[in-house]
N, C-alpha and C positions, 0 to 999 in steps of 0.2 A: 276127922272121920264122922261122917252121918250116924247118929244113933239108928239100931238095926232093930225092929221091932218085929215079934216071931210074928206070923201070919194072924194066930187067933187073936194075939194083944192085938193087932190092926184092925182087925175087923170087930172086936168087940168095941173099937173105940169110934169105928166108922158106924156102927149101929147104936150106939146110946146116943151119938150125933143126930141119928135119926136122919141119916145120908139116903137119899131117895138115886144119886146119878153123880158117875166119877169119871175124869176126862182121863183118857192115855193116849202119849203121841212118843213118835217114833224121831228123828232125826234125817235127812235125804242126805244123799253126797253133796251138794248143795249148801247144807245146815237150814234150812229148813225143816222147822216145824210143822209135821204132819199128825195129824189124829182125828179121834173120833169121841163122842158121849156113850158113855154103855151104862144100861141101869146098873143097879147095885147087884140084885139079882145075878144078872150075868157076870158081873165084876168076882161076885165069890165064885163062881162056877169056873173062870178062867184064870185067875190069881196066882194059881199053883205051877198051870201045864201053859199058860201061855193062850193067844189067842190064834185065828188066823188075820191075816192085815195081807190085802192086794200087792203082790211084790212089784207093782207098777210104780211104788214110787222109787224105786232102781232103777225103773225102766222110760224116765219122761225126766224131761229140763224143769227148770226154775218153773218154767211160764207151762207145763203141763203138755208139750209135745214130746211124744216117743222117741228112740233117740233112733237112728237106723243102724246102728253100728254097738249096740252090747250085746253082748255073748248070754250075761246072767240072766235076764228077761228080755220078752221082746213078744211082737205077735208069732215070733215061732215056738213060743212056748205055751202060750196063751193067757200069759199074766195070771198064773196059779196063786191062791194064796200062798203066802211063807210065814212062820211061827212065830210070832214075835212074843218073849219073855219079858213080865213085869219083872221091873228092877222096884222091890219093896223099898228099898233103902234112899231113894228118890221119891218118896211118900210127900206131897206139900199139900197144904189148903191156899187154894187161889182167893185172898181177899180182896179182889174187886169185883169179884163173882162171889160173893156171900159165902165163901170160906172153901168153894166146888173142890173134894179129893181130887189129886192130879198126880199121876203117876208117869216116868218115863219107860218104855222098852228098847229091846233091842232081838235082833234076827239070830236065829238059828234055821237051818238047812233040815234036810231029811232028814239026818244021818244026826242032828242033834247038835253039830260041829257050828261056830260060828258063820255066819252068812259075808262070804268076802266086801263083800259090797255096803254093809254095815260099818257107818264111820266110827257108830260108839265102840262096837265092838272090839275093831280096829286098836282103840285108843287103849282099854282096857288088857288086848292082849301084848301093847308094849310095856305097858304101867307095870304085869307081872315078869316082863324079861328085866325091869328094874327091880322089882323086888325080889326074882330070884339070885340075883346078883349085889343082894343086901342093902339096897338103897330103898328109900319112901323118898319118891316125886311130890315137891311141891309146887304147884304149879298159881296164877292169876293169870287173869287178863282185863286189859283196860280197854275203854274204846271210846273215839269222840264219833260222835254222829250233829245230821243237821237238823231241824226242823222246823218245819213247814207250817206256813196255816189250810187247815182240812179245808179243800172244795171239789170233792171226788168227780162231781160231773163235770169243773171245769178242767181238772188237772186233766181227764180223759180225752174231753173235746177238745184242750188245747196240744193235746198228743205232746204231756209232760212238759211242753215248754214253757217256763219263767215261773215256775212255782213261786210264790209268795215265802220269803223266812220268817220264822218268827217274830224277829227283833231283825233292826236294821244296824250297820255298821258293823266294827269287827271284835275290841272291846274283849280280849284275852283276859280271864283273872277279874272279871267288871262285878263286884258286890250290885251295881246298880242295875246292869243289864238280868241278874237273877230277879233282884225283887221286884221287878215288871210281870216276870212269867211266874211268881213266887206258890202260887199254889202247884203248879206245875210242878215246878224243884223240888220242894216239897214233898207231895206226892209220890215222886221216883224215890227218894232218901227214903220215904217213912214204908210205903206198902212194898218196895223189894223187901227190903228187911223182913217185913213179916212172912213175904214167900219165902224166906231164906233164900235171900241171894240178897248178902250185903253188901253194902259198899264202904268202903274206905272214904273216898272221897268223891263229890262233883263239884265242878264249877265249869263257867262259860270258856270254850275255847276260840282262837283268833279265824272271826269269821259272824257272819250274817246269820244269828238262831242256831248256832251249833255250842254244844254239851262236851264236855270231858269226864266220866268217872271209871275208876279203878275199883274192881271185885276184890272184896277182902279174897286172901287167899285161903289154899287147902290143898289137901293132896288132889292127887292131879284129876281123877273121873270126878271128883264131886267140884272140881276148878271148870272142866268142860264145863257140866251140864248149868252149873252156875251161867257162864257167860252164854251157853244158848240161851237159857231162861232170860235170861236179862235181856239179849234182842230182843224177843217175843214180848216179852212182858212191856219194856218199852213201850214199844211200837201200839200194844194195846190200851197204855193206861196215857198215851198222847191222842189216841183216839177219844179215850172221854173229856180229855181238853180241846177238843177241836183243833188237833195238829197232827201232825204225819210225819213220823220220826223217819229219816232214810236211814242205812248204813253204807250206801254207795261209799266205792273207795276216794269217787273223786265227781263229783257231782258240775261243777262247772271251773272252765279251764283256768280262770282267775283267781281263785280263791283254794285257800290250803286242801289237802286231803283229806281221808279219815282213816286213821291210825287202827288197829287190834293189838297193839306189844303186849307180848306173852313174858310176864316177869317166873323165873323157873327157878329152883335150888334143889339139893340132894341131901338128903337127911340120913343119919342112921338107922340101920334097923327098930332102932330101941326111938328113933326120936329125939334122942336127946342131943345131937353135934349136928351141926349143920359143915356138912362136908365141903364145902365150898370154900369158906373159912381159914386161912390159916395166919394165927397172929406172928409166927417167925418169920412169915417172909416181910418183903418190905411191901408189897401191895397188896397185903393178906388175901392174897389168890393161893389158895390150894392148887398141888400140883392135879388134883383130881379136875377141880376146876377148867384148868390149863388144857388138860386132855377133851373135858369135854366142849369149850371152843371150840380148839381145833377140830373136833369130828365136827362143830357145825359151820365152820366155815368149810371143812373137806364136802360136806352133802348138799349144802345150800344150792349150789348150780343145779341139781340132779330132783331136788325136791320143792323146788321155789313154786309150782303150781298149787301144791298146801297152803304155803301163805298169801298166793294170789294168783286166785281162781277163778276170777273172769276176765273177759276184755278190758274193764273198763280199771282192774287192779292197776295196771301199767300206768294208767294216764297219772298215778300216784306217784310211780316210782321217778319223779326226776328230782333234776338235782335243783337245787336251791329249794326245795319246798317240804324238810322235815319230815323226806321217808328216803331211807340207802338207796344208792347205786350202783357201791363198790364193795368187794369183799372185806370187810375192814371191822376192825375191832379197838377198843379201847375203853379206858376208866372214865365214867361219866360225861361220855362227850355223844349229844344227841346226834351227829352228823353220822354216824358210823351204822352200820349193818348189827353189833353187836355190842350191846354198853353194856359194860361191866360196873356193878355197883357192890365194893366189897366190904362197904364201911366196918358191919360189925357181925359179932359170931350168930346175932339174932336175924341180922336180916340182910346180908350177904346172898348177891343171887346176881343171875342175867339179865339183861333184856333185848328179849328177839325183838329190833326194831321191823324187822321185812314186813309182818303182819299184817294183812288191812283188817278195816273191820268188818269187810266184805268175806270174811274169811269166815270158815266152817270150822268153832273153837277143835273141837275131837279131832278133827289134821290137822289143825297145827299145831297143838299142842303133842298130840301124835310123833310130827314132823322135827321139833324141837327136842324131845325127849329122845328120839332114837336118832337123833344124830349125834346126839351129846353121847349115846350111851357107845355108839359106833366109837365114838373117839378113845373114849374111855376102853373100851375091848381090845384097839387096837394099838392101845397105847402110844396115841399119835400126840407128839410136842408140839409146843406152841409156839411155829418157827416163826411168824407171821407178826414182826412189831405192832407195840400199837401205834395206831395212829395220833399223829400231833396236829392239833388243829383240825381244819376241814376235811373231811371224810370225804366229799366230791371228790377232793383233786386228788386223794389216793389210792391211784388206778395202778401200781404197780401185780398188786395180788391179782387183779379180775374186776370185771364187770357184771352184775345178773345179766341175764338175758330179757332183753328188749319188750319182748311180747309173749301172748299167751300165746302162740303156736311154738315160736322157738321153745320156752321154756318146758312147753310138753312135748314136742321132741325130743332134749337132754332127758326129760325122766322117764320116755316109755322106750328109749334105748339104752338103759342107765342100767347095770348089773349093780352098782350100789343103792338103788330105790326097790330094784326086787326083793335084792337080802333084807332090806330095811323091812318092808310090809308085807310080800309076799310078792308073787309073780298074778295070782289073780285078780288081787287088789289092782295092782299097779297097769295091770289091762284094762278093766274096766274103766278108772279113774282118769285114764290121759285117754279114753277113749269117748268119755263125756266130755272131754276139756278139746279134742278135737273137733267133736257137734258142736261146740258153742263158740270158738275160730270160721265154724263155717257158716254159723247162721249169720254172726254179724257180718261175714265175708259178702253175701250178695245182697246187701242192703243200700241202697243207694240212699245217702244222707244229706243232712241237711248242708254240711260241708261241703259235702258232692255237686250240690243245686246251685249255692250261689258261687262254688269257685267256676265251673264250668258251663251255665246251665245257657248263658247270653255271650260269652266272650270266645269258647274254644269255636 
């Protein structure tokens, strides 16, 4: 847990700093990082009661078109401000910006009530259905990404085609491949840390200038806002190296995809047992444990647009290339949907492999947490073997669904993704995930031109 400092210890500490201007940004359905600079001045003036922030970022895509199809904003509301609450307890100093206060929010409504359409919030209000329920959620997330060498007006005029990697070859695990880019590595290792947001590990993954590292863990909002931080933060401090971090799920059809596995465990109230745990059985899987599988394999079909939420998620999910296809579970075996890692009482836990990194941490970790807790409520067993060997070829349980449209169909006809998050949430959310099936839908591509453009 984030140490919680009262309002006036913050601000007396931001003023002997002799802090002039403090960044606060919000989160989109997306994950996207949105915000804005406000002096200090205004920073104490809004600190308490919140500010107002354009509720347009509910109401526009990735790339900043309005969606024609949400209910929560829209031009028929007239894109009104909405209230967005400093979360003090998200207090950091950006040090690659000379130390800049940086604070997260989140949305409240009129009425004071969270704002459905708010992912953080979202997150936060399952985190308390666990902890009324006596558990503390522990949650990580890892994620490989590629990168690029920076040439923004080429990347533009070549309309994203053939971006430049890094490094060439593939060279998984390559000590050698780091100390090429070694200031670079470097760099991410030492200045997340001091944002707080650290890492466990990085090293080079199998691929052309692509990264691997895993966020030390923590309970589960301060595991979110960790792994937002960490895209964002990326993406900017490979900017000051002249490269261009992606987290696309699956950036070209030859080469691996990029992963998000969300590592998750269930603690005592007190912290002290790790409920997952249990050393009398023979795979020291706790029956708790057991239960909470199975709810995430019961929800997975119903909630798969959490862990992949765009087009281009899918192009990840096949089989031979180290992200599931199948409903499938088992002990340390990377082919499966769900690996279980139960070695010991300290670090027994799951891993949701579905994940991209393309993924909006607050849903999926969201996503992961209240399907587990689903199973757990409903005391549903864990009928479901695990699987031996390849996780491909065991299609007996199911298949996820293919693409983003099917798979937002099963969740915005899905009575178990309403109970899960609500009915408003879940309107909204598959209703932006239908605008962004439809915008790639009338795009005529580059696949389109040369499979037809001379022959049909």
């Amino acid at each position: 847990m984030r140490q919680i400092q009262s309002l006036d210890e913050l601000l007396r500490q931001l003023t002997d700093q002799n802090t002039e201007k403090v960044k606060l940004a919000i989160v989109d359905v997306d994950g996207i990082l949105r915000g804005k600079m406000v002096s200090f001045e205004k920073f104490k003036s809004i600190a308490e009661k919140g500010f107002g922030f354009c509720d347009v970022v509910f109401g526009w895509d990735a790339n900043d078109i309005a969606y024609d199809n949400a209910k929560i904003t829209g031009w028929h509301t007239g894109y009104p401000d909405a209230n967005a609450v400093i979360d003090l307890s998200s207090f950091r100093q950006v040090p690659w910006e000379n130390g800049l206060p940086f604070f997260l929010a989140d949305f409240r409504d009129p009425k004071g009530k969270d704002l459905p359409a708010c992912p953080r919030s979202l997150l936060k209000k399952v985190d308390k259905q666990a902890r009324d329920a006596g558990y503390i959620p522990f949650f990580s997330q890892e994620f490989e990404w590629f990168n690029f060498v920076d040439n923004n007006d080429e990347l533009y005029a070549n309309k994203f085609r053939d971006p430049k990697p890094m490094t060439n070859g593939m060279f998984g695990y390559s000590i050698l491949r780091a100390s090429q880019k070694s200031d670079f590595f470097h760099d991410l290792f030492d200045s997340l840390k001091k944002f707080d947001v650290p890492l466990e590990g990085i090293h080079t993954e199998t691929g052309p200038g692509v990264y691997e590292a895993a966020i030390l863990y923590s309970e589960i909002l301060e595991a979110a806002d960790r792994a937002v931080l960490f895209k964002s933060g990326v993406k900017e401090i490979a900017h000051r190296h002249g490269l261009i971090a992606s987290f696309m799920a699956k950036w070209n059809e030859n080469l691996p995809g990029c992963s998000g596995h969300v590592h998750q465990s269930l603690w005592s109230a007190d912290g002290q047992q790790n409920l997952f745990y249990d050393k009398k059985s023979k795979t020291n899987m706790s029956p708790l444990l057991e239960s909470y599988i199975a709810g995430q394999l019961h929800c997975l079909p119903y909630i798969l647009p959490m862990y992949a939420p765009t087009i281009n998620s899918y192009k990840r999910l096949v089989e031979g290339a180290w992200a599931p296809t199948t409903l499938t579970w088992a002990i340390d075996n990377r082919t499966t949907a769900l690996r279980v890692l139960p070695a010991g009482a300290s670090s027994a836990r799951l891993e949701t492999r579905v994940v991209g990194s393309d993924s909006n941490p607050y849903l999926a970790m969201a996503g992961c947490l209240a399907s587990g807790l689903y199973g757990i409520k409903n005391k549903l067993k864990l009928k479901t073997a695990a699987t031996i060997g390849n996780g491909y070829a065991d299609k007996k349980n199911g298949l996820l669904p293919k693409n983003l449209w099917d798979a937002t169909q099963a969740m915005k006809t899905s009575s178990i993704a309403a109970a899960l998050f609500g009915k408003d949430f879940v309107e909204h959310f598959t209703a932006t995930r239908e605008w962004e099936w439809r915008q790639f839908a009338k795009v005529v591509t580059d696949w389109e031109l040369k499979r037809y453009f001379e022959i049909i």
